[in-house]
Backbone as JSON, one array per atom type, in Angstrom:
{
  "sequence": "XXXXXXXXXXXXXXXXXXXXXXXXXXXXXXXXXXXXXXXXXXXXXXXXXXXXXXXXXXXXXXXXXXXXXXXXXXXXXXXXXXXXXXXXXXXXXXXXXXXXXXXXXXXXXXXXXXXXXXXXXXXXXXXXXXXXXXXXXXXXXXXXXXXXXXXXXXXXXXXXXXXXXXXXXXXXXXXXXXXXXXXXXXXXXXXXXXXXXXXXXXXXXXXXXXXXXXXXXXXXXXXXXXXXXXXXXXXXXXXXXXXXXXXXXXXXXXXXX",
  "N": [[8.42, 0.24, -6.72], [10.41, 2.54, -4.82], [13.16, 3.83, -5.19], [16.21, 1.75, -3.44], [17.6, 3.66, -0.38], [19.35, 3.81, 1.37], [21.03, 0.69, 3.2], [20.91, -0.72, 5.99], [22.63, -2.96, 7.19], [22.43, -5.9, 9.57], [25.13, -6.69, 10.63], [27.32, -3.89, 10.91], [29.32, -3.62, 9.16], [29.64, -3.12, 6.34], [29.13, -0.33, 4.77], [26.61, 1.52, 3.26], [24.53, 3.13, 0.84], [24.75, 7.3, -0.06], [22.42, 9.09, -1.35], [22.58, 11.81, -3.62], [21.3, 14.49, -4.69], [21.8, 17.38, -5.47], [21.26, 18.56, -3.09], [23.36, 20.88, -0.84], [26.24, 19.75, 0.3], [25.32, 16.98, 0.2], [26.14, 13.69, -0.84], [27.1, 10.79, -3.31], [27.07, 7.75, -3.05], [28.27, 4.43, -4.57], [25.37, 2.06, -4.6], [25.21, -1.04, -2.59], [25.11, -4.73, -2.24], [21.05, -6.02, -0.92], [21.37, -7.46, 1.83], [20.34, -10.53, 3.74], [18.79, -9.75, 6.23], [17.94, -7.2, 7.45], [18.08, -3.34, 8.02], [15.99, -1.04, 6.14], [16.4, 2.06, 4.98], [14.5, 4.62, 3.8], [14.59, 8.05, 3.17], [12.72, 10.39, 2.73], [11.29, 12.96, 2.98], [11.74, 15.8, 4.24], [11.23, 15.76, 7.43], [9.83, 13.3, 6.74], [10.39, 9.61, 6.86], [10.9, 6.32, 5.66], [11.15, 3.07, 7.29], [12.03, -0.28, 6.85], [11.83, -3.41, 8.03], [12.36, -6.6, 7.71], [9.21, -8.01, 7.47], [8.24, -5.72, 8.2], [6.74, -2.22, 8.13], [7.27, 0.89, 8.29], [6.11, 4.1, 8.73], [7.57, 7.47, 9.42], [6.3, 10.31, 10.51], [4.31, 11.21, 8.48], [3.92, 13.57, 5.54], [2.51, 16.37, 3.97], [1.12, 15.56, 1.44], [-0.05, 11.85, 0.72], [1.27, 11.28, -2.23], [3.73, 10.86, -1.98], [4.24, 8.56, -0.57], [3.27, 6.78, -2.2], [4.94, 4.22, -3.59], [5.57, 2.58, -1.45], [4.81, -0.16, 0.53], [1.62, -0.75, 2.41], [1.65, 0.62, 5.6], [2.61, -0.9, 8.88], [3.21, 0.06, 11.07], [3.0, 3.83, 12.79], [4.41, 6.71, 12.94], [4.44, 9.64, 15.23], [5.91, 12.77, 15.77], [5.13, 14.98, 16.94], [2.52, 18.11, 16.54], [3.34, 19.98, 14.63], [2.55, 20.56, 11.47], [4.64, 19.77, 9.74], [4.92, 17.44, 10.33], [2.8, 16.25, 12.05], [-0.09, 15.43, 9.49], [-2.82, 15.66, 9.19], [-4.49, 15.87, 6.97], [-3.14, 14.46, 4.97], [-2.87, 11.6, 6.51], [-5.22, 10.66, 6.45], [-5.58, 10.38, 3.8], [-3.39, 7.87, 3.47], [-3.21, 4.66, 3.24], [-3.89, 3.14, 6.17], [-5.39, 1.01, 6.91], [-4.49, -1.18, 8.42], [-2.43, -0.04, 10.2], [-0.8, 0.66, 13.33], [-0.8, 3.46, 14.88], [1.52, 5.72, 16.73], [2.12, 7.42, 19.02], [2.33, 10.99, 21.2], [0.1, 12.51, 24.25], [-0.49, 15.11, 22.93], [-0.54, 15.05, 20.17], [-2.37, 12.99, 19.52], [-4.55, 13.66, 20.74], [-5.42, 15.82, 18.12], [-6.3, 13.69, 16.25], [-8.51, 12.52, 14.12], [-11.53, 11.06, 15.07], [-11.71, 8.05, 14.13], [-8.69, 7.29, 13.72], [-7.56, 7.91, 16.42], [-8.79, 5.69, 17.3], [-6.85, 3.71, 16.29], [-4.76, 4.37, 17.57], [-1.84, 4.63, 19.55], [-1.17, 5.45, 22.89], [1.9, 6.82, 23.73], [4.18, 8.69, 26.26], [6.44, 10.93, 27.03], [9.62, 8.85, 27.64], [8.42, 6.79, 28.18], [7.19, 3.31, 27.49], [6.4, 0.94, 24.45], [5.7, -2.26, 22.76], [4.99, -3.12, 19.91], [4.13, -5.09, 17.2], [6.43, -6.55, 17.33], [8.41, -4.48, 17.49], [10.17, -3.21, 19.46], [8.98, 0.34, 21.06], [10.57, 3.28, 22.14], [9.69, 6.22, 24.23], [10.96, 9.39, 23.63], [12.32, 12.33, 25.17], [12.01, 15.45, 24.03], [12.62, 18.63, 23.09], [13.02, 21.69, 23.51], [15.73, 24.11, 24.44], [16.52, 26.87, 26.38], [13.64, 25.07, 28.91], [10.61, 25.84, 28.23], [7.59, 27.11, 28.63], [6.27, 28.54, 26.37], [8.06, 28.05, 24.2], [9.01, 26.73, 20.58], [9.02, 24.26, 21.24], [7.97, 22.82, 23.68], [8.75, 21.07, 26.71], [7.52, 17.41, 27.29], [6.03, 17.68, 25.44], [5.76, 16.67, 23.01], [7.56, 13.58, 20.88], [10.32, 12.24, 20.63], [12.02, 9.19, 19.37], [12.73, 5.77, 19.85], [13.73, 3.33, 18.47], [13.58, -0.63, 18.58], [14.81, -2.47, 16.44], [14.86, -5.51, 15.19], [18.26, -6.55, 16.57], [18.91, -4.14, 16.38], [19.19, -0.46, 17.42], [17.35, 2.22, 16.83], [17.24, 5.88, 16.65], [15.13, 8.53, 16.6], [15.2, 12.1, 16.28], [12.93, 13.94, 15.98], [11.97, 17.35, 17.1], [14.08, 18.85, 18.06], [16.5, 20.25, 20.97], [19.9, 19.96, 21.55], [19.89, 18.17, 23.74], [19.5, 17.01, 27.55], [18.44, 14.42, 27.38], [19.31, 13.14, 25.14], [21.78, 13.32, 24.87], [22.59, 11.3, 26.92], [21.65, 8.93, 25.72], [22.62, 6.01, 24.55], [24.32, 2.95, 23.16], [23.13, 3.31, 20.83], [22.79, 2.38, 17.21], [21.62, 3.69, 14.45], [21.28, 7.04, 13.56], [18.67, 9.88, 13.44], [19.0, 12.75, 13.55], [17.91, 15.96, 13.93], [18.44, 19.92, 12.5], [17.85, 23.07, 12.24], [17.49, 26.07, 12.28], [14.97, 28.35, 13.34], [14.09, 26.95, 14.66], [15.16, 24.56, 15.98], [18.27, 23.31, 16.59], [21.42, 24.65, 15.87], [24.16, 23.04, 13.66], [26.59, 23.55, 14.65], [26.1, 22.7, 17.76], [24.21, 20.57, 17.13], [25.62, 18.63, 16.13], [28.17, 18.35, 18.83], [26.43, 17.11, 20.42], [25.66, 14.74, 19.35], [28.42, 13.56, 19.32], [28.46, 13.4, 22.12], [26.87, 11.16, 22.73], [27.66, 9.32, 20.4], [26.5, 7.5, 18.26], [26.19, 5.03, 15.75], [26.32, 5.2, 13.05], [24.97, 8.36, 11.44], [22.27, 9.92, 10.48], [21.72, 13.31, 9.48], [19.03, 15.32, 9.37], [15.41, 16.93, 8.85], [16.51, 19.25, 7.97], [15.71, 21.85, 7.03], [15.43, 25.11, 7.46], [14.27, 28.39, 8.77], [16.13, 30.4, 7.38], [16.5, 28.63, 5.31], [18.31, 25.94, 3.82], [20.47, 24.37, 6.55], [23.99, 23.86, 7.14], [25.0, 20.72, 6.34], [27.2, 19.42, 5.83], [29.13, 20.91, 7.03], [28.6, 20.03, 9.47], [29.13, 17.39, 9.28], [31.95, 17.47, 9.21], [32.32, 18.93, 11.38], [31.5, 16.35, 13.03], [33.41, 14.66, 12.53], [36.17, 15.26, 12.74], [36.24, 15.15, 15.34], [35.55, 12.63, 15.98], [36.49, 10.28, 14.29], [35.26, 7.63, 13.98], [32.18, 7.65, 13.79], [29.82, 7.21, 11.48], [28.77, 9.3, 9.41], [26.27, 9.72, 7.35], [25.35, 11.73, 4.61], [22.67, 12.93, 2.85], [20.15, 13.77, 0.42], [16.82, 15.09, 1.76], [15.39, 16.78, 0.3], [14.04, 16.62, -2.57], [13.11, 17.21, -5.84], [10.18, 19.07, -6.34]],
  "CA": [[9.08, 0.5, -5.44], [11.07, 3.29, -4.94], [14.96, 3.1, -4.91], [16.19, 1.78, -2.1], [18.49, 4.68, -0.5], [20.27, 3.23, 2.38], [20.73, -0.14, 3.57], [21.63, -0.8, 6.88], [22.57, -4.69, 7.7], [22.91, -6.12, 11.37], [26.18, -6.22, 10.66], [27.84, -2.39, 10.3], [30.72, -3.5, 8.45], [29.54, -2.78, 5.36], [29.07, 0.91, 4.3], [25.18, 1.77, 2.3], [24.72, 4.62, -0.42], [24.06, 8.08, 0.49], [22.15, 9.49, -3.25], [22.18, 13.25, -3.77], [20.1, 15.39, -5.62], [21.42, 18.55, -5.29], [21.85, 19.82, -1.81], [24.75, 21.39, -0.81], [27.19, 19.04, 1.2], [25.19, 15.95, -0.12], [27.42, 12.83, -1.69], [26.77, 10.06, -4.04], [28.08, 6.33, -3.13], [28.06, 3.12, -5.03], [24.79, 0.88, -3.77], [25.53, -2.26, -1.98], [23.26, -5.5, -2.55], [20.38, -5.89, 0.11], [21.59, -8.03, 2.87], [18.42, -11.12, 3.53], [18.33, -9.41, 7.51], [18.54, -5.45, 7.63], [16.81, -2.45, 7.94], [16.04, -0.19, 4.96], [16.18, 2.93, 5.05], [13.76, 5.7, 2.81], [14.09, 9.3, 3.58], [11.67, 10.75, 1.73], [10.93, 14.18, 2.57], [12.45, 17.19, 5.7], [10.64, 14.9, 8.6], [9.31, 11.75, 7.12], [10.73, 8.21, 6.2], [10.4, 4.97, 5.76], [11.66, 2.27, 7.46], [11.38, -1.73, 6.81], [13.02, -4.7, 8.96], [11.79, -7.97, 8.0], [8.27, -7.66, 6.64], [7.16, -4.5, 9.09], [6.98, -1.22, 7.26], [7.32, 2.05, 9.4], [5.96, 5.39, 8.27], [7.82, 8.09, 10.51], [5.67, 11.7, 10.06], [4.3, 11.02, 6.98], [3.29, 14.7, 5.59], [2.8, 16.83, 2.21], [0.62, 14.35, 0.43], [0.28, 11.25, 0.06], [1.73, 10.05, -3.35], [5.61, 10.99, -1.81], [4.42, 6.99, 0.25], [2.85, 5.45, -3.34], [5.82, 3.14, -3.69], [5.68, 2.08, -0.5], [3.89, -1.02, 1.2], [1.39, 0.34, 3.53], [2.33, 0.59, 7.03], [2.15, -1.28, 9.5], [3.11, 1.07, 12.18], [3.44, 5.27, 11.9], [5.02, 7.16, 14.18], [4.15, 10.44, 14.37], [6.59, 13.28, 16.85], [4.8, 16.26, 17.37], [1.64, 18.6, 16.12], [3.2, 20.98, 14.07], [2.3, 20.04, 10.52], [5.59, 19.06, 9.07], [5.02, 16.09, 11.3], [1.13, 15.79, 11.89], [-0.91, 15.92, 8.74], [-4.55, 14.92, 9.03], [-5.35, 15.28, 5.52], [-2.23, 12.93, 4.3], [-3.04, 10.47, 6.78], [-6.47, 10.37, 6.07], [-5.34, 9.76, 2.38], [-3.04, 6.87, 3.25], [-3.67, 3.28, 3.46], [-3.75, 3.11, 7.5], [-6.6, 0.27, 7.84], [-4.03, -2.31, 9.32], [-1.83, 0.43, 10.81], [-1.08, 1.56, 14.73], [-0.31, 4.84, 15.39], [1.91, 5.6, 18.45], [1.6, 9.87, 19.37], [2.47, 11.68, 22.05], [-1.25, 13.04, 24.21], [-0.81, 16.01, 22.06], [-0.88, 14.58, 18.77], [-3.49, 11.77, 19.77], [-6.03, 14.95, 21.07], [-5.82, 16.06, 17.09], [-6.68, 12.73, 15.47], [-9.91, 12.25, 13.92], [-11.93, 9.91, 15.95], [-11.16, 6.92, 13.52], [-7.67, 7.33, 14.15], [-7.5, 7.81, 17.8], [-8.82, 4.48, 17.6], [-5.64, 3.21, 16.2], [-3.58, 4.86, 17.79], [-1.27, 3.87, 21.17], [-0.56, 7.04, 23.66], [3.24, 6.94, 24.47], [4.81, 9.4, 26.65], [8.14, 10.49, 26.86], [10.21, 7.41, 28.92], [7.42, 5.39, 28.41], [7.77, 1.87, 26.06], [5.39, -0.21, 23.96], [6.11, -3.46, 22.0], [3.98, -3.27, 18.88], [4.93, -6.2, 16.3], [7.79, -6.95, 17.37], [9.35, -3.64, 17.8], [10.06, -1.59, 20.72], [9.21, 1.88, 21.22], [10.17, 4.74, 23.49], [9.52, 7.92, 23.8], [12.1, 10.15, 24.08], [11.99, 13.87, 25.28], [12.57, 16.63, 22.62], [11.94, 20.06, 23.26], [13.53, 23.86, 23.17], [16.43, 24.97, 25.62], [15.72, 26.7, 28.19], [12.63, 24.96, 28.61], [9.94, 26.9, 28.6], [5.87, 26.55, 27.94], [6.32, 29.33, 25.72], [9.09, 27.35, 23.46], [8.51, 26.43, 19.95], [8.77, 22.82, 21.58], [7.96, 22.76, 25.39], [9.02, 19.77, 27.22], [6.58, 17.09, 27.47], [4.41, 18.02, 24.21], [6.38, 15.99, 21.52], [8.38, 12.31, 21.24], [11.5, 11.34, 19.7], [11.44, 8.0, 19.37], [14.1, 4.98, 19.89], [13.13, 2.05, 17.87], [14.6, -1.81, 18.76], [14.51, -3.58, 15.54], [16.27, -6.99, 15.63], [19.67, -6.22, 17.45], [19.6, -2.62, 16.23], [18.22, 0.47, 17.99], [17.6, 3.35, 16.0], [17.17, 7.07, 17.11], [14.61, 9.65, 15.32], [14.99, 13.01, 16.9], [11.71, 14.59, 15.97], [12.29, 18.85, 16.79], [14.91, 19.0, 19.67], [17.55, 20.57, 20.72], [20.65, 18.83, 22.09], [19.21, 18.07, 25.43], [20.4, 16.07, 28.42], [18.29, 12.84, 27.5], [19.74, 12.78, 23.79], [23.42, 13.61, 24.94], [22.63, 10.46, 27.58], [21.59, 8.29, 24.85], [23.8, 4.34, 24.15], [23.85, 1.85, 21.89], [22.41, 3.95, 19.18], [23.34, 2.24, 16.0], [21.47, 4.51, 13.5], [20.0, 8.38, 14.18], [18.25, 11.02, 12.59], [19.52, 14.16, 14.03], [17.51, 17.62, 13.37], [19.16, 20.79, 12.94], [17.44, 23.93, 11.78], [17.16, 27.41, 12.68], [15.51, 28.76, 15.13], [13.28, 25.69, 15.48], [15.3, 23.27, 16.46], [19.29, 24.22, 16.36], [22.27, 24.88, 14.95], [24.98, 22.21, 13.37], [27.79, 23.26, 16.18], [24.77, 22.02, 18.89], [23.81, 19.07, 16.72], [27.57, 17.95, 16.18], [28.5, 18.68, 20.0], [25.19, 16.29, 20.9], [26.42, 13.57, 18.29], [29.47, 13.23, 19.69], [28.25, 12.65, 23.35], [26.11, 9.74, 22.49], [28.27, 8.42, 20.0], [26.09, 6.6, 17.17], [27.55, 4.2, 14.58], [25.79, 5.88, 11.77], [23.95, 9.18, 12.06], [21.65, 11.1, 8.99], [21.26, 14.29, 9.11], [17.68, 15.6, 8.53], [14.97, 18.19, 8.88], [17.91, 20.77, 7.96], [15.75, 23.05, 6.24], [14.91, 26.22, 8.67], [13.8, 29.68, 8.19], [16.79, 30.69, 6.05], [17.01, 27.69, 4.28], [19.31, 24.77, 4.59], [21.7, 24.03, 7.54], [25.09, 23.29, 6.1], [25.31, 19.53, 6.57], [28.52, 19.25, 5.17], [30.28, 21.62, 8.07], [28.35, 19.5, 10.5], [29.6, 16.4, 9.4], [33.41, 17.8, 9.24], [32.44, 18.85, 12.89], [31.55, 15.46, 14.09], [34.75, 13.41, 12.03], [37.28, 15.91, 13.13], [36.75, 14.55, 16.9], [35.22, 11.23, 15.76], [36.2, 10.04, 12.65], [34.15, 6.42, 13.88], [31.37, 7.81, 13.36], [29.68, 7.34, 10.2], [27.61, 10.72, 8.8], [25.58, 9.69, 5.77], [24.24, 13.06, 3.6], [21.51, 12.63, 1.85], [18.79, 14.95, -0.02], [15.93, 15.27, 2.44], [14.48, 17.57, -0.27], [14.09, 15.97, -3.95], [12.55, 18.4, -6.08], [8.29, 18.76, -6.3]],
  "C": [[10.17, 1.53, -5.65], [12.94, 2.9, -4.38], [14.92, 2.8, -3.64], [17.59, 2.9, -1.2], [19.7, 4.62, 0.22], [19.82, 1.92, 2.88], [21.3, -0.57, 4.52], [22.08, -2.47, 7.33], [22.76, -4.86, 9.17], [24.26, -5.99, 11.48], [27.1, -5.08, 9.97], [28.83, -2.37, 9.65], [30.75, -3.18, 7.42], [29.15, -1.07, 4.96], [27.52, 1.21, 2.82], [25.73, 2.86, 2.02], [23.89, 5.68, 0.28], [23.87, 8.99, -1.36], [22.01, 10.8, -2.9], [21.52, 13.92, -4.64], [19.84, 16.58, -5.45], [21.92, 19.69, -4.12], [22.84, 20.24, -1.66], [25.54, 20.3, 0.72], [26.83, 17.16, 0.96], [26.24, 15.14, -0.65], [26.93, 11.75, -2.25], [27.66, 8.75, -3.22], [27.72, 5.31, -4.26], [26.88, 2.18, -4.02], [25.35, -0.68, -3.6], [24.79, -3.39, -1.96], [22.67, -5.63, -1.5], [21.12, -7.63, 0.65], [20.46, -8.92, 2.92], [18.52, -10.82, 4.76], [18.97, -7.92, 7.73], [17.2, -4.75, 7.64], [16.51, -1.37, 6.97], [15.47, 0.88, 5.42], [15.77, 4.16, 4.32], [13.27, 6.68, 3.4], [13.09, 9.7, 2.36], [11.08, 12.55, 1.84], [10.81, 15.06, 4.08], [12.17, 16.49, 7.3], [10.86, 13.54, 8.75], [10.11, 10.92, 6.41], [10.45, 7.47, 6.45], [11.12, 4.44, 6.53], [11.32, 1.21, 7.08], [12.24, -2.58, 7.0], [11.57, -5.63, 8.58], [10.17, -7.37, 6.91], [7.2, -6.82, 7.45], [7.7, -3.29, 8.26], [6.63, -0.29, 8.41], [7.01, 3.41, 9.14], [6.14, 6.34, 9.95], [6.94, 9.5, 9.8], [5.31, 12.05, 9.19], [3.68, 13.05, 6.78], [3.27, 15.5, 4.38], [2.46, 15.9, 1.25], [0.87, 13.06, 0.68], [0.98, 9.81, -0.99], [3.41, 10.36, -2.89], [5.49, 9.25, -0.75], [4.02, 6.49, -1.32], [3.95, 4.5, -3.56], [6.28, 2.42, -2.67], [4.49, 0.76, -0.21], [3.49, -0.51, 2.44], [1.88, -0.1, 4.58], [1.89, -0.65, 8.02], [2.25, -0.63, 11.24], [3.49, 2.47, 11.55], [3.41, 6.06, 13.38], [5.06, 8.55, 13.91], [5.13, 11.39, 16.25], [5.67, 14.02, 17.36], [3.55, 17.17, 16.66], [1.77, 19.38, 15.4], [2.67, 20.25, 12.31], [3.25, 19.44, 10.05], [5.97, 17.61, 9.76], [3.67, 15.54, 11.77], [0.23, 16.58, 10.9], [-1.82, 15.02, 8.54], [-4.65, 14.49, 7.73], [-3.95, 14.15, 5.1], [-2.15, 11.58, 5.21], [-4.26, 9.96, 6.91], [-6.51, 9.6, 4.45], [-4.8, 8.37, 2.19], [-3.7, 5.76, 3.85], [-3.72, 2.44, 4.78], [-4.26, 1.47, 7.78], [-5.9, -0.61, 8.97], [-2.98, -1.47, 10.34], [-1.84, 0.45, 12.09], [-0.47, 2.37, 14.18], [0.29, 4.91, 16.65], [2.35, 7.14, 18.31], [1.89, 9.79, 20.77], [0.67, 11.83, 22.58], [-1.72, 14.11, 23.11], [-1.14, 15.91, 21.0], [-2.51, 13.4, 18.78], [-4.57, 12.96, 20.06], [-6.33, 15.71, 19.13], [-6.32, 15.31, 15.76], [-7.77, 13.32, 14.78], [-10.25, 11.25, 14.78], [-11.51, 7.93, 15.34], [-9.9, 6.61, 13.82], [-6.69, 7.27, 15.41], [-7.86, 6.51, 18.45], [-8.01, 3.77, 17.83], [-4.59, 3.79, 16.85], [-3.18, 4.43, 19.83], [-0.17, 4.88, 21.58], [0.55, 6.39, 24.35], [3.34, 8.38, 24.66], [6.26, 9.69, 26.69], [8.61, 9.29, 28.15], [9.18, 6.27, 28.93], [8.02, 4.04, 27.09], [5.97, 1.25, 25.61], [6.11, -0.97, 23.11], [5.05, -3.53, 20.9], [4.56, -3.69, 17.51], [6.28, -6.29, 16.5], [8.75, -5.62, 17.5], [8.69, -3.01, 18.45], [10.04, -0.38, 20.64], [9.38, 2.29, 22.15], [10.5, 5.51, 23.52], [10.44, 8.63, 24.47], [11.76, 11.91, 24.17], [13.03, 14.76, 24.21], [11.63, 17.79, 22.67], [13.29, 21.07, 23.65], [14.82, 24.07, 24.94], [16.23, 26.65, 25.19], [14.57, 25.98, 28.09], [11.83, 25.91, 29.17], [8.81, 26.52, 28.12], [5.73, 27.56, 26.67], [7.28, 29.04, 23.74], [8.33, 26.84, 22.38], [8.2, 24.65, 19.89], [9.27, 22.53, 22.79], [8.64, 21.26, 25.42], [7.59, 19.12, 27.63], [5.91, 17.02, 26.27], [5.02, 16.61, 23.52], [7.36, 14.36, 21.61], [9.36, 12.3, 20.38], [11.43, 10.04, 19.6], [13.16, 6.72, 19.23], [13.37, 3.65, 19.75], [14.17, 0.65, 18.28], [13.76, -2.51, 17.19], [15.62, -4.98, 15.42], [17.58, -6.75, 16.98], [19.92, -4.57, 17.02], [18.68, -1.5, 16.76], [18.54, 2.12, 17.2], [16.7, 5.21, 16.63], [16.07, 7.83, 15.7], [14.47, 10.98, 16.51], [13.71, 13.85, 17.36], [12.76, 16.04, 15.98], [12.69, 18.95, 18.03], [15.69, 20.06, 19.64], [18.45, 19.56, 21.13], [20.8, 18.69, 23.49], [19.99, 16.93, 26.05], [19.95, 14.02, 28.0], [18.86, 12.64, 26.38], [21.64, 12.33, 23.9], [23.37, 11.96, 26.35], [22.39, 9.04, 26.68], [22.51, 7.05, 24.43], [23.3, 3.6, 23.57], [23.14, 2.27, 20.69], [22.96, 3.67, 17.85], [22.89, 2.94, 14.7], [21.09, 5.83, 14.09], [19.87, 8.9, 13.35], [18.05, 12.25, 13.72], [18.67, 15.27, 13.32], [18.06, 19.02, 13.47], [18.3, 21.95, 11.91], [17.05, 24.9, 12.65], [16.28, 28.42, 12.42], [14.81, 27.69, 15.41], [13.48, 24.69, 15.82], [17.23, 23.82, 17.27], [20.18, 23.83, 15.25], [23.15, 23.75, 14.61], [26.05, 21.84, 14.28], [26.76, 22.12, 17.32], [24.36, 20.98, 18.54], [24.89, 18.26, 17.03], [27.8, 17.49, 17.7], [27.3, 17.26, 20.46], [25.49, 14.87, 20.93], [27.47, 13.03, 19.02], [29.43, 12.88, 20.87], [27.55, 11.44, 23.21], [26.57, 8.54, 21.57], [27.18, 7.03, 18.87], [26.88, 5.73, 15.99], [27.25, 4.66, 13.44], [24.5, 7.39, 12.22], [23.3, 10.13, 10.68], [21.41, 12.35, 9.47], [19.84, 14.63, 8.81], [17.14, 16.68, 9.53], [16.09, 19.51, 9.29], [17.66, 21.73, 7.04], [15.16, 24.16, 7.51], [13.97, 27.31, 7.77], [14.11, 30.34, 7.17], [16.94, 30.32, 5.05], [17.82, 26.65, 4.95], [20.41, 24.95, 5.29], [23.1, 23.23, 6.55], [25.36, 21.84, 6.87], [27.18, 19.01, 6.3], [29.87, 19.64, 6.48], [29.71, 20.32, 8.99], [28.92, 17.8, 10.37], [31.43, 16.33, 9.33], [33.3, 17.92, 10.79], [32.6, 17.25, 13.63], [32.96, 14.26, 13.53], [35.67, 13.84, 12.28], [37.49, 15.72, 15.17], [36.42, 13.37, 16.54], [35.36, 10.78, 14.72], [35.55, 8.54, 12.66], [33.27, 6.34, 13.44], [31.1, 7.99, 12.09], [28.57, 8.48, 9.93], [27.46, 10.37, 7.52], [25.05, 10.83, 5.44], [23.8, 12.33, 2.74], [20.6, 13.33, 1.96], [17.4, 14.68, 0.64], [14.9, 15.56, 1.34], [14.38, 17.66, -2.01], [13.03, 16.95, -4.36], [11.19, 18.02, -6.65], [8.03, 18.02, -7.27]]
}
């Protein structure tokens, strides 16, 4: 089993490890022992991670092989945002261990299944909900200001996703910007924020987002762009210099091949 990297408990009083490996603005903590009711948290690679509450395992966008899940217990749900590859990859979810899995996709992503897959799988829209084992989903809109059909992420195509596990509801952005339903957003006790340029945005625009919705813990991720990596580091000085409540974990998205 692979380390465990963050551990979130029901109760936020405690502070989990953020491990680095490298990036620039990353930070090392001291791990904390696992809690017996929490949700674990395994980034694993610019998109995808793990989750696991209780004995449900969560593959978010699994993609790039694979053996980056072999230390994982397979899924029992996999949540997939959007069609570009760094978020829907046929061949690596053809590779993994699905049989007992759902899938929950956007139409867009569900129209590129394989037919086996489309089996498993359960079409959410944005605003829509499903209850599948015990946790709630719903789909959240994430797409490109201005919108536009033309946008590297129209409105409509793609889901963010707002998970209820036990008493905690956790945010995954998918490829947004900082739009009106994100900046409307409550009770968000964990998120995964995206910031990369030009396909998503910038750190000011993430920060600025953050701070309207107000999370109790928020990661950082897919912060590699065109140029390279988004400085995480400024963006988490942005959001503690109006909020210092908020907790910003860094941590290496991008552990080396």
């Amino acid at each position: 089993m692979k380390a465990i990297v963050a551990i979130i408990a029901l109760s936020l009083s405690a502070c989990s490890s953020d491990m680095a490996q490298g990036v620039p603005g990353t930070e090392a903590r001291t791990p904390i022992p696992q809690p017996m009711d929490s949700v674990q948290i395994h980034p694993v690679y610019h998109s995808s991670l793990v989750l696991q509450y209780k004995n449900i395992t969560i593959y978010v966008d699994p993609h790039t092989g694979p053996a980056r899940f072999a230390g994982y217990p397979a899924p029992d749900l996999v949540l997939i945002t959007d069609i570009h590859p760094d978020h829907l990859d046929t061949a690596t979810l053809a590779a993994l261990p699905l049989e007992h899995a759902r899938i929950v996709a956007p139409k867009a992503v569900l129209e590129l299944l394989p037919a086996r897959l489309q089996a498993q799988c359960n079409l959410l829209a944005n605003d829509a909900e499903v209850d599948l084992d015990n946790v709630l989903i719903k789909g959240i809109p994430m797409y490109n200001l201005p919108p536009s059909p033309e946008a590297f992420h129209p409105m409509g195509r793609g889901n963010g996703y707002v998970l209820t596990l036990g008493a905690k509801h956790i945010y995954i952005s998918g490829d947004t910007q900082g739009i009106p339903e994100m900046r409307a957003l409550t009770n968000i006790d964990i998120a995964f924020v995206c910031m990369n340029l030009p396909y998503t945005m910038d750190v000011d625009e993430a920060a600025d987002a953050v701070l309207a919705f107000k999370p109790k813990v928020v990661y950082p991720y897919h912060y590699r762009g065109k140029d390279g990596f988004s400085d995480v580091k400024k963006f988490k000085e942005l959001v503690n210099a109006k909020d210092p409540v908020i907790e910003v974990r860094l941590v290496d998205w991008y552990p080396a091949e």
